[in-house]
C-alpha positions in Angstrom: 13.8 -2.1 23.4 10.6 -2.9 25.7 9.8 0.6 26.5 9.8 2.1 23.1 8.1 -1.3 21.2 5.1 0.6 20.1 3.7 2.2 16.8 4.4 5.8 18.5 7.6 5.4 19.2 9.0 3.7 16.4 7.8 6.1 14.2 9.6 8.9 15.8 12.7 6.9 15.9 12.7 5.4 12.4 12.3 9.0 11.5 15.5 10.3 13.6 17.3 8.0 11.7 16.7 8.5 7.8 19.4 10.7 6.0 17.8 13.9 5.8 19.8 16.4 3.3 19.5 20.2 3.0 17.2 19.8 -0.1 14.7 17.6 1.7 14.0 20.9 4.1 14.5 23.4 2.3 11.3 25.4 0.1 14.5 27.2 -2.3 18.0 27.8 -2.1 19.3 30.8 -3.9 22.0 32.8 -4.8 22.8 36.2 -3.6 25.7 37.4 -5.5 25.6 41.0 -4.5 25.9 40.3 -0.9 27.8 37.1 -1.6 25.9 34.6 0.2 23.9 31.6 -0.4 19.8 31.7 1.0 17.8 28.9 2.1 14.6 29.2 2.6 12.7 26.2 4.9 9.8 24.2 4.2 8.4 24.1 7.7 6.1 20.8 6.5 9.4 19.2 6.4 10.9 20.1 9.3 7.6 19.3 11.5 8.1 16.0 9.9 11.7 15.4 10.9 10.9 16.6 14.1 13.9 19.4 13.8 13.4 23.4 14.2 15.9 25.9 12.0 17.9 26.0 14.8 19.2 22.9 14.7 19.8 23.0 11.1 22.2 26.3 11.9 23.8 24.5 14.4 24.5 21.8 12.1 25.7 23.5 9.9 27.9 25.9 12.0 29.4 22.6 13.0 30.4 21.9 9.8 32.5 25.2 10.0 29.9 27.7 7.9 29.4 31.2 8.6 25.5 31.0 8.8 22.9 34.2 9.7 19.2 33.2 10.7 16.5 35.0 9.4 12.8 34.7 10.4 11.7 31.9 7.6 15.4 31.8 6.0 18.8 31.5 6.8 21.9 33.1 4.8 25.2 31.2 4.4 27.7 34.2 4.0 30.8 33.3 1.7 32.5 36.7 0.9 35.6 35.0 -0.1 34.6 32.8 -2.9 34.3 33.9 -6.5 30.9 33.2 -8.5 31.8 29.7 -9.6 32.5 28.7 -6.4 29.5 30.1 -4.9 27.3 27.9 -7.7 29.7 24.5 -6.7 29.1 25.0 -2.7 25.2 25.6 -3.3 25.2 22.1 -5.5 27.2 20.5 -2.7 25.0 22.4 0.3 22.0 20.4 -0.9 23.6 17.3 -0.4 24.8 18.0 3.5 23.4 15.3 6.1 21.1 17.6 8.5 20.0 14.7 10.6 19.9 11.0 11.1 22.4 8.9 9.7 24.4 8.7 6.7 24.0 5.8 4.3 20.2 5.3 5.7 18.0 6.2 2.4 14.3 5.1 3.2 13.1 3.7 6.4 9.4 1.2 6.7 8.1 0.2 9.9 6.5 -3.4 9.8 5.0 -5.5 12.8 5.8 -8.9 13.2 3.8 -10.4 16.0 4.0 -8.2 18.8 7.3 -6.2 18.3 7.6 -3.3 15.9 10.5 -3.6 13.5 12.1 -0.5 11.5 13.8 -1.9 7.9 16.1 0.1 6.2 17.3 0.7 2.5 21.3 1.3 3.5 23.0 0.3 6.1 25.2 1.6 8.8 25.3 -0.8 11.8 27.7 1.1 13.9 25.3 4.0 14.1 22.4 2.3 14.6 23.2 0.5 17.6 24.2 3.3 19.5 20.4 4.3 19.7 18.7 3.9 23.0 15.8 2.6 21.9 17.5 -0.2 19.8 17.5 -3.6 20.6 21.2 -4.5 19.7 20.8 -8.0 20.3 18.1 -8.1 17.5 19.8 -5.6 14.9 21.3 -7.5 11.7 22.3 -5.9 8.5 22.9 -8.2 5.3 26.3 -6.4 4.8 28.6 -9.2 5.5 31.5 -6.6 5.3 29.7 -4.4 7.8 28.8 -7.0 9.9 32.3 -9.1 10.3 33.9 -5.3 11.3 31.4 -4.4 13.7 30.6 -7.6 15.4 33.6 -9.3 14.9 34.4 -12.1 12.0 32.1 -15.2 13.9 29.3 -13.1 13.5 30.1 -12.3 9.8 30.5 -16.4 9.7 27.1 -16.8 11.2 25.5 -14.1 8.7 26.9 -16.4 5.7 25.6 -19.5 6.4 22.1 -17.4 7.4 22.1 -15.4 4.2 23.0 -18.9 2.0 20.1 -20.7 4.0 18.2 -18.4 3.4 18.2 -18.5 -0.7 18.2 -22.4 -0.8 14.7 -22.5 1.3 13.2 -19.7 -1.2 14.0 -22.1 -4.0 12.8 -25.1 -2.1 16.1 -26.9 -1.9 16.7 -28.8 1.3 20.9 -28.7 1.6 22.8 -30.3 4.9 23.8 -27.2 7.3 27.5 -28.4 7.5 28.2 -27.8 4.0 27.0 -24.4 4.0 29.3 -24.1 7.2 31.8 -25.9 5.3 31.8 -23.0 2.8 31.3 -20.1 5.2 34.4 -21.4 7.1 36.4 -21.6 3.8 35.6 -17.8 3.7 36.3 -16.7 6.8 39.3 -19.1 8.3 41.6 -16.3 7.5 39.8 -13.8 9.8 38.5 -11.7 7.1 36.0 -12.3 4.9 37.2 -14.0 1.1 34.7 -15.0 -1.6 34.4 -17.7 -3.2 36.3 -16.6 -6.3 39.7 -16.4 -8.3 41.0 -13.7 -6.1 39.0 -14.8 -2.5 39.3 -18.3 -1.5 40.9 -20.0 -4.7 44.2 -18.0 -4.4 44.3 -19.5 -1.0 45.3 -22.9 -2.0 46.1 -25.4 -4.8 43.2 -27.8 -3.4 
């Protein structure tokens, strides 16, 4: 959006919105099988870069319904009931729990194009992304036809077919009349959902 289309600004958003997992914060994460609990220590680096504090990482992970104690550099996750193997298995899965941003959102790259800033994303997850204030929805595409027919309905999935196909044929320097690429992306959409063009999509449609 207008307000927020500057290098500042972008930054900070592209940033809320990368996947960030325990891992990425955290300096060590240790067992403590005497007072059966699971310590993770913070990299404070990290968390200045995420621009979270430890207190939001314990809140987040209270949320997800874990007994957690903050220390002054640490915090301990107690689990009194779980045997030693257990303790192991929820330390491995711990360093895969979402802290912030959203989930499927891997890497993020701001680029300019002209005057408006434009954050790029490796993974996708359009539903999330639009809700942010300081995302222009009407300029927000993801190449995930799937995605893209469920969120914005299955004209806008249409569109994003014969954009995609377009696309491909001008990289290779081949000139091909619009209507038959929206000939083919109505063939894979007349049904309302999106078929491809293969044995099982399109072809078990009809005989023709």
């Amino acid at each position: 959006e207008k307000e927020y289309n500057n290098e500042e600004s972008s930054k900070v958003l592209a940033e809320k919105m990368k996947e960030v997992t325990l891992k990425e914060i955290a300096s060590e994460i240790s067992l403590d099988f005497t007072g059966k609990s699971i310590e993770v220590k913070f990299d404070n680096h990290a968390l200045k870069r995420i621009h979270i504090s430890a207190k939001k990482v314990v809140q987040r992970l209270q949320e997800l319904e874990f007994k957690v104690r903050e220390k002054s550099d640490s915090i301990a996750i107690n689990v009194p009931d779980l045997s030693f193997k257990d303790m192991y298995k929820l330390k491995e899965k711990l360093k895969d729990t979402i802290i912030s941003g959203i989930k499927g959102i891997k890497q993020i790259l701001i680029v300019k194009r002209d005057k408006d800033f434009i954050i790029t994303t490796l993974g996708t997850n359009m539903e999330e992304i639009i809700k942010f204030k300081e995302v222009n929805a009407h300029k927000t595409i993801s190449n995930d036809l799937y995605e893209i027919a469920e969120v914005l309905g299955i004209e806008a999935g249409r569109q994003l077919i014969i954009n995609e196909i377009k696309n491909v044929l001008e990289t290779q320097g081949l000139d091909i009349n619009t209507r038959h690429l929206k000939l083919a992306a109505d063939a894979m959409c007349n049904t309302g959902e999106i078929k491809g063009v293969t044995r099982m999509g399109i072809d078990s449609q009809k005989s023709s």
